[in-house]
C-alpha positions, 0 to 999 in steps of 0.5 A: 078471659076478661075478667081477668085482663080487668083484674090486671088492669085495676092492679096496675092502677091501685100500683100506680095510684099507691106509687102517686101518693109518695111522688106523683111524676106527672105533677111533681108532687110528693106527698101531695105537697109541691116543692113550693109548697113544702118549702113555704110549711117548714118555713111556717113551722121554723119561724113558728118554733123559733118565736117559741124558743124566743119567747121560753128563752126570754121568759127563763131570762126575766125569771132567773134576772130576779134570783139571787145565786146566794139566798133562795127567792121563798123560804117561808116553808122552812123557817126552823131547822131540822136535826139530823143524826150521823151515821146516817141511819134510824135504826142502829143495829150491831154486835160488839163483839163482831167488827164486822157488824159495826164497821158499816157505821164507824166508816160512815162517821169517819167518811162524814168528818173529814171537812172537819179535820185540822188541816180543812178547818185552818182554812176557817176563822178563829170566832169569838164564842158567844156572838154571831159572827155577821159579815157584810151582805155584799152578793160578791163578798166570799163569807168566812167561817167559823173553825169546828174541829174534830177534837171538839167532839173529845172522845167521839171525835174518832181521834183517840178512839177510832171505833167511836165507842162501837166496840166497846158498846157505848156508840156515839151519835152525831147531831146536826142542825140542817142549814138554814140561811140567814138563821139567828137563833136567840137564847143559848140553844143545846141539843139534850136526848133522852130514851122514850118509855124507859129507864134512862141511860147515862150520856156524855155531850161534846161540847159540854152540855150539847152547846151549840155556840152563836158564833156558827150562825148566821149561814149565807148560803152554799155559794157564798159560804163554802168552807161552812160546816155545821156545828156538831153535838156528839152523844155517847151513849154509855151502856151497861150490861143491862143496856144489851140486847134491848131496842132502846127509842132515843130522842133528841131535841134542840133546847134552849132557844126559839128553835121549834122542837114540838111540831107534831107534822113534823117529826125532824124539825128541831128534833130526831127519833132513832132506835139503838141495839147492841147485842152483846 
């Protein structure tokens, strides 16, 4: 009979000791903390917290105080540009014979040359060919740009053949130099493709020769230059019949200039790699 008196009082005990452990009514404790005490850590905390936000908040102030909105702070790493192709794929796969196959690309060429159309490229400067077309380097100047309109890219400007070629199997590729702020690239640069490891293929370049002309450089940066657009090359690949149904590796390069176009680290910089199918 004991026993089991004792074993009902050690259960109120180990009840009360647990209940004490959150709110102790005998000393007003919660927690094991008094009011007093808790109010003294989470002021510790608060000011301790606040002298950290404080300093992260100066520390991003000093940092951003030494940017410049227009011109990145490092651009060592990238002193060349890369070539880029639209539509915007490496391998270019279709029938000619089916819409359906081909229309993928056509929208994307289409959708890329909007901010080239006649009523945004109005907006831009009528430039003197041959020259760079330098403007005062004042931070607050809003730069102009030079026009670059669609119908300089002829029959691959999506204009008088709104399938650029693709159903007739003789596509056009677009080329663009990406931008690099500040560039300045000395001699005549063109851009010039040719097929890898096999019989070369008749093509046309828009502009004439694949000309990339100085007055399109330099860059001064997305916020200070925003109605830029990069000049374009267009190539029109002129396939035969004999062309059809073969996997033809096209390389495109950036000549003519001091513009890199060989470094075997990387395979963009001045140059593009793409593959071509139309299956007839």
């Amino acid at each position: 009979m004991a026993n089991t008196e004792d074993k009902v009082v050690a259960k109120q005990e180990n009840a009360t000791t647990w209940k004490d452990s959150f709110y102790n009514p005998r000393t007003g404790e919660f927690m094991g903390r008094t009011a007093s005490s808790w109010a003294l850590i989470l002021l510790f905390y608060l000011v301790f917290y606040a002298f950290l936000a404080g300093m992260f908040a100066l520390t991003m102030w000093v940092m951003l105080m030494t940017l410049d909105d227009n011109v990145p702070k490092y651009q060592d790493r990238v002193p060349f540009p890369g070539l880029a192709i639209q539509p915007n794929s490496l391998d270019i796969i279709y029938n000619k014979s089916e819409p359906l196959k081909y229309a993928p690309y056509v929208q994307k060429l289409e959708s890329f040359l909007l901010s080239y159309n006649d009523t945004e490229q109005e907006k831009n400067e009528e430039c003197t060919r041959g020259e760079y077309f330098l403007q005062d380097d004042a931070e607050d100047m809003e730069k102009k740009a030079c026009r670059f309109k669609r119908d300089f890219l002829s029959l691959c400007s999506g204009l008088s053949d709104t399938n650029f070629g693709y159903s007739e199997g003789k596509p056009c590729i677009l080329l663009k130099l990406n931008r690099i702020i500040g560039l300045k690239p000395r001699g005549e640069p063109y851009i010039t493709c040719a097929v890898k490891k096999d019989e070369p293929i008749q093509m046309q370049y828009f502009p004439r020769e694949g000309s990339i002309d100085k007055m399109y450089f330099p860059y001064y940066g997305k916020k200070a230059h925003e109605t830029y657009v990069q000049p374009l090359v267009a190539v029109k690949l002129l396939l035969t019949k004999e062309d059809y149904n073969k996997e033809l590796a096209i390389e495109c390069k950036v000549e003519g200039s001091d513009l890199r176009n060989n470094d075997e680290r990387d395979k963009f910089l001045g140059r593009v790699t793409f593959r071509i199918k139309v299956e007839a």
